[in-house]
C-alpha positions as CSV (number, residue, x, y, z in Angstrom):
1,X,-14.2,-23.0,-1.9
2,X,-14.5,-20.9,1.3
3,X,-18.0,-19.4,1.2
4,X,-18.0,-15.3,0.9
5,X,-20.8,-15.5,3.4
6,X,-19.0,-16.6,6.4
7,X,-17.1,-13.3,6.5
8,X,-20.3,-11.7,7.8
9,X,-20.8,-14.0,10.5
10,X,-17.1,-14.2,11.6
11,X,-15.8,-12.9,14.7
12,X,-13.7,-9.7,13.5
13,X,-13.2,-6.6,15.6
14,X,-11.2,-3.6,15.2
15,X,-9.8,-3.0,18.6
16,X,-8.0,0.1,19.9
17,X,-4.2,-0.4,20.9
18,X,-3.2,1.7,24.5
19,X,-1.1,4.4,23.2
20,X,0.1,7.2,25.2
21,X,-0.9,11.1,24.6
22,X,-0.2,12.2,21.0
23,X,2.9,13.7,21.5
24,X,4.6,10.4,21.9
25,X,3.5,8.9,18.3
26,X,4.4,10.8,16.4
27,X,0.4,10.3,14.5
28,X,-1.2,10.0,17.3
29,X,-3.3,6.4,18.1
30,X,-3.2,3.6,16.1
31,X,-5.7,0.6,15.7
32,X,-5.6,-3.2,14.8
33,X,-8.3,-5.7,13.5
34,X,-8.5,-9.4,14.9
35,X,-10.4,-12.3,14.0
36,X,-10.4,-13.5,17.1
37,X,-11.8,-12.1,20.5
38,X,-12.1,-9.1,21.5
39,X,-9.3,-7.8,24.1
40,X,-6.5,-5.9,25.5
41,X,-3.0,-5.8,22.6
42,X,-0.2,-5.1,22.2
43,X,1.3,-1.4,23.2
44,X,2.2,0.8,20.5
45,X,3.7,3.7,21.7
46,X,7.0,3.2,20.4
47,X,8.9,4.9,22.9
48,X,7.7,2.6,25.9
49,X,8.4,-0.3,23.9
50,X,12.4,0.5,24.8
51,X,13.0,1.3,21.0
52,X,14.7,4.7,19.6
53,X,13.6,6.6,16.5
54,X,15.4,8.2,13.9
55,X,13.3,10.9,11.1
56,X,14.0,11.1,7.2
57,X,12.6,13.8,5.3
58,X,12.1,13.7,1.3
59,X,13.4,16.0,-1.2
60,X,10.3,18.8,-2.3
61,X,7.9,18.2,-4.1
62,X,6.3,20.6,-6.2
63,X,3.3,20.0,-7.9
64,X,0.7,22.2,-9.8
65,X,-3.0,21.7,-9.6
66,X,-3.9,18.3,-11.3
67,X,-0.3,17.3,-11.8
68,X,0.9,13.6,-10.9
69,X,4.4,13.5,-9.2
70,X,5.8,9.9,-9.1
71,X,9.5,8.8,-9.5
72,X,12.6,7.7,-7.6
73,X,13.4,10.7,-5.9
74,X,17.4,11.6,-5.1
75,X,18.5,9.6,-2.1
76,X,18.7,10.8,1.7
77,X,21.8,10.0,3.7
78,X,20.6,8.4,7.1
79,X,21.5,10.0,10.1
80,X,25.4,9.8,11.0
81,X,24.7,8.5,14.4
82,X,22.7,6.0,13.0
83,X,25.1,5.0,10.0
84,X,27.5,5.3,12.5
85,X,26.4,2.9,15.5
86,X,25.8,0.1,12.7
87,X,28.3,0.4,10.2
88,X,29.8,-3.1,11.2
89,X,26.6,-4.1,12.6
90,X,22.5,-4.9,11.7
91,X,19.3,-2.4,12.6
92,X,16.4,-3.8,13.5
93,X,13.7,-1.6,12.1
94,X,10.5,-2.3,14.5
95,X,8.1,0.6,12.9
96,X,7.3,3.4,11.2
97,X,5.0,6.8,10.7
98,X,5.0,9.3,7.9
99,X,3.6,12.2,7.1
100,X,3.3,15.0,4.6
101,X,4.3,18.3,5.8
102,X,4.4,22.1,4.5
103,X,7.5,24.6,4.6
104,X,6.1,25.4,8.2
105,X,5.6,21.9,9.3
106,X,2.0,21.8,8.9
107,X,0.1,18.3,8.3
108,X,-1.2,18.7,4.6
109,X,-4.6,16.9,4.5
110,X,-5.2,14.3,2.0
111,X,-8.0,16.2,0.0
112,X,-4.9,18.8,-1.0
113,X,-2.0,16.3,-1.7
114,X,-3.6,12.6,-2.2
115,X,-1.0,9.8,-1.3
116,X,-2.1,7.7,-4.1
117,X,1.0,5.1,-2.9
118,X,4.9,5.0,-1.7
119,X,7.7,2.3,-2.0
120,X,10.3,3.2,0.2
121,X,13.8,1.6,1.1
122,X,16.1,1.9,3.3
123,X,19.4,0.0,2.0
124,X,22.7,-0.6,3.2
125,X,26.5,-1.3,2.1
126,X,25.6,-4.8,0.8
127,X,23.6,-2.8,-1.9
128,X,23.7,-0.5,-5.2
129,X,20.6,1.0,-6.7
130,X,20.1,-0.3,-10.4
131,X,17.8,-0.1,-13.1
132,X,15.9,-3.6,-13.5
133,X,13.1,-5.2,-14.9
134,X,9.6,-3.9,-13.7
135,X,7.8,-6.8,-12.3
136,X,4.4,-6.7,-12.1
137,X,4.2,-8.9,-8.5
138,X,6.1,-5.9,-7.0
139,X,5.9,-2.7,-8.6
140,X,3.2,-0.5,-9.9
141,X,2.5,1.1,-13.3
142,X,4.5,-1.7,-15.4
143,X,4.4,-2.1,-18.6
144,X,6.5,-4.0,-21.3
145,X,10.2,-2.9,-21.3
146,X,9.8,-1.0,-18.2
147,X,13.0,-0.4,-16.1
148,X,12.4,0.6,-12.4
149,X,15.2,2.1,-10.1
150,X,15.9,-0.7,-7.1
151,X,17.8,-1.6,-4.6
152,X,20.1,-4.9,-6.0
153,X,22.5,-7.0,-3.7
154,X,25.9,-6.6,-4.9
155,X,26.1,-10.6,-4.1
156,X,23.7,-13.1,-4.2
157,X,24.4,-14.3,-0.9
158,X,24.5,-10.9,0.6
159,X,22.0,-10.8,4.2
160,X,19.9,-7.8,5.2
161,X,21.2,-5.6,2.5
162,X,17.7,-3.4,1.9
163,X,14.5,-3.5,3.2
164,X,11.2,-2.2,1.4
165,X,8.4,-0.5,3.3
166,X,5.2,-0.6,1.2
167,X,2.6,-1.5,3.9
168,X,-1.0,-0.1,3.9
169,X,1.2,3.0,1.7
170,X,-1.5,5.1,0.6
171,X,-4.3,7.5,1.9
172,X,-4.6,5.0,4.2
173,X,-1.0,5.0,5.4
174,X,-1.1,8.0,8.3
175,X,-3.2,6.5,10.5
176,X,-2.7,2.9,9.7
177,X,-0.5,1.2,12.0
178,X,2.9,0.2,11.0
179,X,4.5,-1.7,14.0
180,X,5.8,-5.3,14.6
181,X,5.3,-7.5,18.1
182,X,8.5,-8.0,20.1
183,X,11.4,-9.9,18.7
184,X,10.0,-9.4,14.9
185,X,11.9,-6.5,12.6
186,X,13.0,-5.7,9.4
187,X,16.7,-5.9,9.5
188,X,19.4,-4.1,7.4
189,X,23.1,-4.3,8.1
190,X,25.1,-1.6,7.8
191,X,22.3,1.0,7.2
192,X,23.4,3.7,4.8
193,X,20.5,5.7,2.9
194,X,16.9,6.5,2.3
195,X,15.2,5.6,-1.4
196,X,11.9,6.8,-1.5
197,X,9.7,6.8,-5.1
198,X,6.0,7.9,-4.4
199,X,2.5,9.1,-6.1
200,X,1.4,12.3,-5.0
201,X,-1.5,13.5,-7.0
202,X,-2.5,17.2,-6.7
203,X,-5.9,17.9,-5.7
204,X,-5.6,21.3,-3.9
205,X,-8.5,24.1,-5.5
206,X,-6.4,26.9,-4.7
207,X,-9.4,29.2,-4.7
208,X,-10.3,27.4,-1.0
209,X,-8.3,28.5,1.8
210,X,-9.7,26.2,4.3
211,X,-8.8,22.9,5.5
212,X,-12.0,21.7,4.2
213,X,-12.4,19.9,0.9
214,X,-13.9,21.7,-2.0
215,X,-13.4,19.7,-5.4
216,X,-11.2,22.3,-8.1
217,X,-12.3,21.4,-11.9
218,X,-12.1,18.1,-12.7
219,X,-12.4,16.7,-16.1
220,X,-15.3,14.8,-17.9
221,X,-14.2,11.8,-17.5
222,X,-14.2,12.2,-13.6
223,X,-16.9,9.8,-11.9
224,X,-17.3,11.3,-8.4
225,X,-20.7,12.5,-7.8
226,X,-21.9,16.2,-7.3
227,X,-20.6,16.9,-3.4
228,X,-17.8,14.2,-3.2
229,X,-15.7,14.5,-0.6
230,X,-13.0,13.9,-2.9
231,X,-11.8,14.8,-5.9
232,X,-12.5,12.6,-9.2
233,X,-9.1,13.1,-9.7
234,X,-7.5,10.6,-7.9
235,X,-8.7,8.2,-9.4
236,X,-6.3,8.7,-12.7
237,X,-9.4,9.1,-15.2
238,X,-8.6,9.2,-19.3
239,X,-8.6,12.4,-20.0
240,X,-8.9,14.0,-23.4
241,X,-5.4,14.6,-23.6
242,X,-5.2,10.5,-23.7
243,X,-5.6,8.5,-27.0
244,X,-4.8,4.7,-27.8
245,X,-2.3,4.4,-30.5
246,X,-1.5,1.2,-31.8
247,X,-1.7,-1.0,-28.6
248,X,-0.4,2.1,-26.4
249,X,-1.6,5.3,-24.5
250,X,-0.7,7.9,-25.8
251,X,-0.9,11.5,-23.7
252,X,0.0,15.3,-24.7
253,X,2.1,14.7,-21.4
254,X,4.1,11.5,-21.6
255,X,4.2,10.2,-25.2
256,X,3.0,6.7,-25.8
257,X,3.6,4.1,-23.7
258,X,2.8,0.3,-24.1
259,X,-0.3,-1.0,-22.5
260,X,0.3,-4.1,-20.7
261,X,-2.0,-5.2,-18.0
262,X,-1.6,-8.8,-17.6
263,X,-5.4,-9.9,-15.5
264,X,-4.9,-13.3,-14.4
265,X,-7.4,-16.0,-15.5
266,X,-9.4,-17.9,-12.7
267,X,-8.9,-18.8,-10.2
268,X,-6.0,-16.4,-10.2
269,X,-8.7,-13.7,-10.3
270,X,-12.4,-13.0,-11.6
271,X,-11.6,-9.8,-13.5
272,X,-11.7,-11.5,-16.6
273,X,-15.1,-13.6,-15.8
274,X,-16.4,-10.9,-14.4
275,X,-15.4,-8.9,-17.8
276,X,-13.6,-5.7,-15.4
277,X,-12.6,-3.1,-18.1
278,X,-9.5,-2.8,-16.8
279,X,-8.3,-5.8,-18.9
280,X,-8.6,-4.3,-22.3
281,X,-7.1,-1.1,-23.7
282,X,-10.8,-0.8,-25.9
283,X,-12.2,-0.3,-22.8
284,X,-9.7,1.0,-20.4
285,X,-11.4,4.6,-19.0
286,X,-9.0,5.1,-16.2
287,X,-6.0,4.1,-14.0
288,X,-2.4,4.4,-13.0
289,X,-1.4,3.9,-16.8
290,X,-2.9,7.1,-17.5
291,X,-1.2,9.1,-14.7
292,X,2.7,8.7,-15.1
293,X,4.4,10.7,-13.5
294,X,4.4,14.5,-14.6
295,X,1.2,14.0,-16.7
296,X,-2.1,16.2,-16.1
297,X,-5.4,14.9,-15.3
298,X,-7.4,17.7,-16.6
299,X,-8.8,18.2,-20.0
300,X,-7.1,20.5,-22.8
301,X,-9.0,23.7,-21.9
302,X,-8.6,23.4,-18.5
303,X,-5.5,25.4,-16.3
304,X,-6.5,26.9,-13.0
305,X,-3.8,28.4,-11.0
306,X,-1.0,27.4,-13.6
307,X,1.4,29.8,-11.5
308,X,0.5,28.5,-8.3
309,X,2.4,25.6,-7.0
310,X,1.8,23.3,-3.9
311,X,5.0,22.5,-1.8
312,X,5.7,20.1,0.5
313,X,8.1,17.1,1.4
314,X,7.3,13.3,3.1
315,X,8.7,12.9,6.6
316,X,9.3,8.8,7.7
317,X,10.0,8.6,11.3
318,X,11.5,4.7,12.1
319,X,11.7,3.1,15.7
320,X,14.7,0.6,15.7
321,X,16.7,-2.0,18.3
322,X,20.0,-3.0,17.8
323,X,19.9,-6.7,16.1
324,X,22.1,-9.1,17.9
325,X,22.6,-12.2,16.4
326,X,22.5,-16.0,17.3
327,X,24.9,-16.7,20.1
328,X,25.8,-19.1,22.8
329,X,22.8,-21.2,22.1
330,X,21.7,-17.5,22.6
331,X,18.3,-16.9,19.7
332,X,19.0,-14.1,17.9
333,X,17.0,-11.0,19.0
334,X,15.0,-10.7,16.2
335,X,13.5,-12.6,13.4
336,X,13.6,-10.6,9.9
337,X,10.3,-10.2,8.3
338,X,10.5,-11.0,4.5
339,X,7.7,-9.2,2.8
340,X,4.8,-11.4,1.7
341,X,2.7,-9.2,-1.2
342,X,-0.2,-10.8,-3.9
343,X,-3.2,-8.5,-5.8
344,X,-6.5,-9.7,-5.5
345,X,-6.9,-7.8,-8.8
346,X,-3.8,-9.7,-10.1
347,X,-1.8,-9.0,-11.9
348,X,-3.5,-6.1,-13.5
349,X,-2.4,-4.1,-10.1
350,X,-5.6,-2.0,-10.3
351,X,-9.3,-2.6,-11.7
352,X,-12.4,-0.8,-12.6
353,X,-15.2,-0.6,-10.2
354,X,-17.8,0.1,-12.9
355,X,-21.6,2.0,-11.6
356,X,-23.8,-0.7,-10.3
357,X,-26.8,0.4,-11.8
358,X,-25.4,-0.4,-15.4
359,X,-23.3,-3.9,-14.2
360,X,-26.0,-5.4,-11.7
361,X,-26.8,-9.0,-13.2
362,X,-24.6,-8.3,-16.3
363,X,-21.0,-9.4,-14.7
364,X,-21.2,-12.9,-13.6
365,X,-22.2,-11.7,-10.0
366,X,-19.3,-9.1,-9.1
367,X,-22.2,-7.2,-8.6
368,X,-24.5,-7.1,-5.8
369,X,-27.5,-4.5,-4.4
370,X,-27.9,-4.0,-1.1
371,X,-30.9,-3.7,1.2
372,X,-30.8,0.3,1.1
373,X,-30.3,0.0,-2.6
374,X,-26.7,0.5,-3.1
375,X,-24.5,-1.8,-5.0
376,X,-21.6,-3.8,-4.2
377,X,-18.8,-5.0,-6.4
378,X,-16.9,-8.1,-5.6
379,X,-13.6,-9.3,-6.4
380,X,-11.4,-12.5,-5.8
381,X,-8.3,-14.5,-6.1
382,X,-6.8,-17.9,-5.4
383,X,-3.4,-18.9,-5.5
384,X,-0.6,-20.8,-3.0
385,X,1.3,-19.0,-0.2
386,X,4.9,-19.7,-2.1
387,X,3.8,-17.6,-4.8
388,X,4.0,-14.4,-2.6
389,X,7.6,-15.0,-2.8
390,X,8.6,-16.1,-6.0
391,X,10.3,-19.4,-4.9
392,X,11.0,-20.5,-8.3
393,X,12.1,-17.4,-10.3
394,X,14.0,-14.8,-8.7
395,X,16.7,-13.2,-11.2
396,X,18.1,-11.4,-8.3
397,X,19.9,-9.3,-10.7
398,X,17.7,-8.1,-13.1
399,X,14.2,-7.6,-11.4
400,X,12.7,-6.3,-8.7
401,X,11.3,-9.1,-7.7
402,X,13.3,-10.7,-5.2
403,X,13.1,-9.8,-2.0
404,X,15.5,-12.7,0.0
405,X,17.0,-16.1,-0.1
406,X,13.9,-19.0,1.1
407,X,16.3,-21.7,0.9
408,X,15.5,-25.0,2.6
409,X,12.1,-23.2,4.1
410,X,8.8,-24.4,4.3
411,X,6.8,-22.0,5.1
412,X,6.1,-18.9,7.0
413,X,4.7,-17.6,10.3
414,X,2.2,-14.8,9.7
415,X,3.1,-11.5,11.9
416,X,1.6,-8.5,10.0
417,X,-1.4,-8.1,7.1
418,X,-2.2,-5.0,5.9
419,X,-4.9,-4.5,2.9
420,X,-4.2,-1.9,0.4
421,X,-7.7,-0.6,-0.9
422,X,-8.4,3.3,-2.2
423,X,-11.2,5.7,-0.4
424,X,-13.6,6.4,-1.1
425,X,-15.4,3.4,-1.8
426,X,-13.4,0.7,-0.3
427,X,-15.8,-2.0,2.0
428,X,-13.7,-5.0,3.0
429,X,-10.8,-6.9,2.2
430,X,-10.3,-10.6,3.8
431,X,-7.9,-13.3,3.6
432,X,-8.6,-16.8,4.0
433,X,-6.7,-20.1,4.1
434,X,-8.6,-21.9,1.1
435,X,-7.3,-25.5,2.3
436,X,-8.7,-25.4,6.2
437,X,-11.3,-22.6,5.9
438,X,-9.6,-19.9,8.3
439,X,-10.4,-16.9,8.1
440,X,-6.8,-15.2,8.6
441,X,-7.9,-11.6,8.7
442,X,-11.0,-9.2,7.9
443,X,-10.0,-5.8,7.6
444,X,-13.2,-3.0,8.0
445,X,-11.9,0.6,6.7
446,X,-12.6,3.3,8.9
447,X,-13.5,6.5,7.3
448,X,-12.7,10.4,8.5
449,X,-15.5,12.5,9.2
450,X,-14.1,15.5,8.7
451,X,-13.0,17.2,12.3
452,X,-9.6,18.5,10.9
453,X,-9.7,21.3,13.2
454,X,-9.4,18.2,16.5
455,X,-8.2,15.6,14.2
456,X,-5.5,17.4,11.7
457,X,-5.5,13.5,9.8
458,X,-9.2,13.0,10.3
459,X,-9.6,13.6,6.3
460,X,-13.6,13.4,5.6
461,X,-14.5,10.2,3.5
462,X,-10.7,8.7,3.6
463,X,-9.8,5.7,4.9
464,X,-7.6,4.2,7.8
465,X,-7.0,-0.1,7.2
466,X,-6.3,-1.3,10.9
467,X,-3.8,-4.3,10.1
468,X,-3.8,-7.7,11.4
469,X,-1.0,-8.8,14.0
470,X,0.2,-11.7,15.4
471,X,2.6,-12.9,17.9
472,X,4.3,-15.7,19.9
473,X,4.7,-13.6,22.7
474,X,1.6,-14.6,25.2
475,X,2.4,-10.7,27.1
476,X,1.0,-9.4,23.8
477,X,-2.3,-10.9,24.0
478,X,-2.5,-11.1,19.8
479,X,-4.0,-14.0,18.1
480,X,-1.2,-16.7,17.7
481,X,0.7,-16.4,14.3
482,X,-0.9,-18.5,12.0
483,X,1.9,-21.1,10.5
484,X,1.6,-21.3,6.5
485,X,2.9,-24.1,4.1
486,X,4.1,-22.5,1.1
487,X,1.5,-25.1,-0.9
488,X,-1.3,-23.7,1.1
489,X,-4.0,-22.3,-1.1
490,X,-5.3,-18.5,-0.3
491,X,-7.8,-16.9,-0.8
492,X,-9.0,-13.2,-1.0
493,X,-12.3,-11.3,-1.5
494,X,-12.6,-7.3,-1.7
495,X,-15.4,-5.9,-1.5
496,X,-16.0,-2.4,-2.9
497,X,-19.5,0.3,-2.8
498,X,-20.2,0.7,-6.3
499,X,-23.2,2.9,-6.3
500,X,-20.8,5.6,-8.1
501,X,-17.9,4.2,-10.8
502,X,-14.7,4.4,-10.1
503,X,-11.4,3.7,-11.5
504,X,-7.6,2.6,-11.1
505,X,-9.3,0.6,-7.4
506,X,-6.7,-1.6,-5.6
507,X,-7.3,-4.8,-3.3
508,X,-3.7,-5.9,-2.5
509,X,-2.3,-8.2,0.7
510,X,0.7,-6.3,1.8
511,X,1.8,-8.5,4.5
512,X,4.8,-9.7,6.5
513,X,6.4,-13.3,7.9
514,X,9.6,-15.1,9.5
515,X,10.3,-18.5,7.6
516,X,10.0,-21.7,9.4
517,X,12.1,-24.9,8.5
């Protein structure tokens, strides 16, 4: 087993990329994490990089303090230039920023409108949206019987019909970078809409007209400390208007549905050794299963502002290349990048980080003080590269699972890993290759301090997750892509501050690859 320790000791830097002034990214500066040395990499602004953009906006949302918006929303139609220029051809999608934006076109902080997490598609003519099985590999907030709105191939030999975009998609998702080195891209033919279903929880005190946080009510159940710079809220605690029924939660605000969180035993992951509460309904205090969408996460006797609605909508802006295929001994222009995702926490797809004080030396381990007398909670999994991908069971019809044809592969090249893990409290996430003891990538969140009035994202006590990247291409000056069997063993630790409990926390590898053969 690769030892936990090494991570301390390994060479991993979080470097900035040259970009040019802000007006040119649309977010501004991005940054990366290596593993390797410290140098120059590769240019992201988009615009010198010889690639055009194109924007998307959501419909409105409309929330009211408290309240949990999360479904499919209605489609957007792409641009007609764009659906136009490749309607018998294939886009090369090479990046992407989003934002959240008022009426005025005002960046809405985090601390106001918390991006718990997004899926987003865009699909073309080779696809139909369709109710299928929710898997629990690729979707959030499953439970038995659950049907999810996806994109589905209208064949099963139909190329490039919809991509996904789910990479470091949460509070960390503004100022994490979202770009691919040259000749990588995520390609669609024949481009058509925009699908977008995301979590938005409302944490805005409308009593605070500033930019700066100040927490609103929270309920009881709320675990963040007396001057958090968040609110307890977003982390989807059990209110009292939640009860467990019969093997289900129950709410005032959605019914009852099934509780279903399927932890993995060892070496698939330690939540069960390590006896995480968010493996039994008994003990179940908080999570995504008790913040469906539309539901409340305040208590009975608490309405502030029921009158006063926050308004906004998500802008994606996508940088794109034409894709020209394999000609004349010709390589194609781009290799597609099939999405490569696994849960440290699997396959519950969130876990408890319970108050150090009360787990140190009572769970196995997870739990660990530190020299200024903080506490640490660790978690891991194991499992085989192929898995990611669901080689042996994709019923490309009826789940959301599959995500492209592997035939006759081997293996894939590793191009982009990005760590999905909630602020506040998030430390580390690393992947390793179990089999040779590489350490693939170490990502080290980097928290706002709170200069909104400079830094309109710079969100006090939220995180940014600087990806890995890699590349062929020795002008890029990126660690080379690290070539994976599909039977090699990985390995992942997260590591979270548990000083102060906290619930429905995330340690996911949302990562990207081109097969080899």
């Amino acid at each position: 087993m690769v030892n936990v320790a090494v991570a301390a000791a390994a060479a991993a830097t979080v470097i900035s990329l040259k970009t040019a002034a802000y007006g040119e990214n649309m977010n501004g500066d991005y940054m990366i994490s290596r593993t390797d040395t410290f140098g120059e990499s590769m240019v992201t602004d988009y615009a010198s990089r010889s690639m055009n953009y194109f924007d998307v906006w959501s419909p409105e949302i409309s929330t009211r303090y408290g309240e949990v918006f999360w479904t499919m929303m209605d489609p957007v139609a792409l641009p007609p230039d764009v659906v136009e220029q490749f309607k018998d051809g294939t886009i090369a999608i090479t990046g992407y920023e989003m934002d959240q934006l008022d009426g005025d076109g005002n960046s809405i902080p985090y601390n106001r409108a918390y991006n718990h997490h997004y899926m987003a598609y865009i699909v073309g003519e080779g696809a139909d949206m369709a109710m299928v099985d929710c898997h629990a590999s690729h979707d959030h907030g499953c439970y038995e019987g659950k049907k999810v709105l996806r994109p589905v191939p209208k064949s099963e030999n139909e190329q490039f019909s919809n991509t996904f975009f789910s990479e470091g998609n949460g509070g960390e998702s503004r100022k994490s970078f979202h770009g691919y080195p040259n000749g990588y891209a995520q390609l669609i033919s024949s481009p058509k809409e925009f699908h977008l279903e995301p979590m938005q929880i409302d944490t805005w005190n409308r009593d605070n007209p500033s930019l700066e946080f100040v927490a609103g009510p929270e309920p009881a159940a709320s675990q963040a400390p007396p001057g958090a710079s968040y609110s307890g809220i977003l982390e989807c605690p059990c209110t009292d208007r939640i009860s467990k029924v019969n093997g289900s939660i129950c709410s005032d605000d959605f019914g009852c549905l099934p509780f279903n969180l399927a932890c993995l035993e060892e070496p698939g992951s330690t939540l069960i050794s390590n006896g995480n509460k968010i493996c039994n309904l008994d003990t179940y205090n908080g999570g995504q299963q008790c913040c469906p969408h539309q539901s409340i996460l305040l208590d009975r006797d608490q309405n502030p502002w029921p009158d006063v609605k926050q308004t906004y909508r998500l802008k994606f802006r996508f940088y794109y290349q034409a894709y020209v295929p394999t000609a004349d001994r010709v390589s194609a222009s781009h290799q597609d990048l099939r999405r490569l995702y696994w849960q440290t926490e699997a396959w519950a797809g969130e876990y408890d980080i319970p108050p150090g004080a009360e787990s140190y030396g009572h769970d196995d381990g997870a739990t660990a003080m530190t020299d200024d007398g903080q506490y640490t909670y660790t978690i891991t999994s194991e499992w085989t590269a192929g898995e990611m991908i669901d080689l042996d069971d994709c019923d490309w019809r009826n789940t959301s699972a599959c995500s492209g044809q592997y035939k006759d592969s081997e293996g894939v090249y590793m191009v982009y890993a990005g760590g999905h893990c909630h602020a506040p409290n998030c430390v580390s996430i690393e992947l390793w290759n179990q089999d040779t003891g590489e350490l693939y990538c170490r990502q080290l969140p980097m928290f706002g301090k709170g200069d909104i009035t400079n830094d309109k994202f710079d969100d006090k006590g939220y995180a940014t997750l600087p990806p890995c990247v890699w590349s062929d291409d020795a002008s890029e000056d990126l660690p080379t892509r690290p070539r994976v069997p599909f039977d090699a063993k990985l390995y992942s630790v997260a590591v979270q501050n548990s000083t102060y409990g906290h619930t429905g926390q995330m340690a996911s590898w949302q990562m990207r690859g081109a097969l080899y053969y």
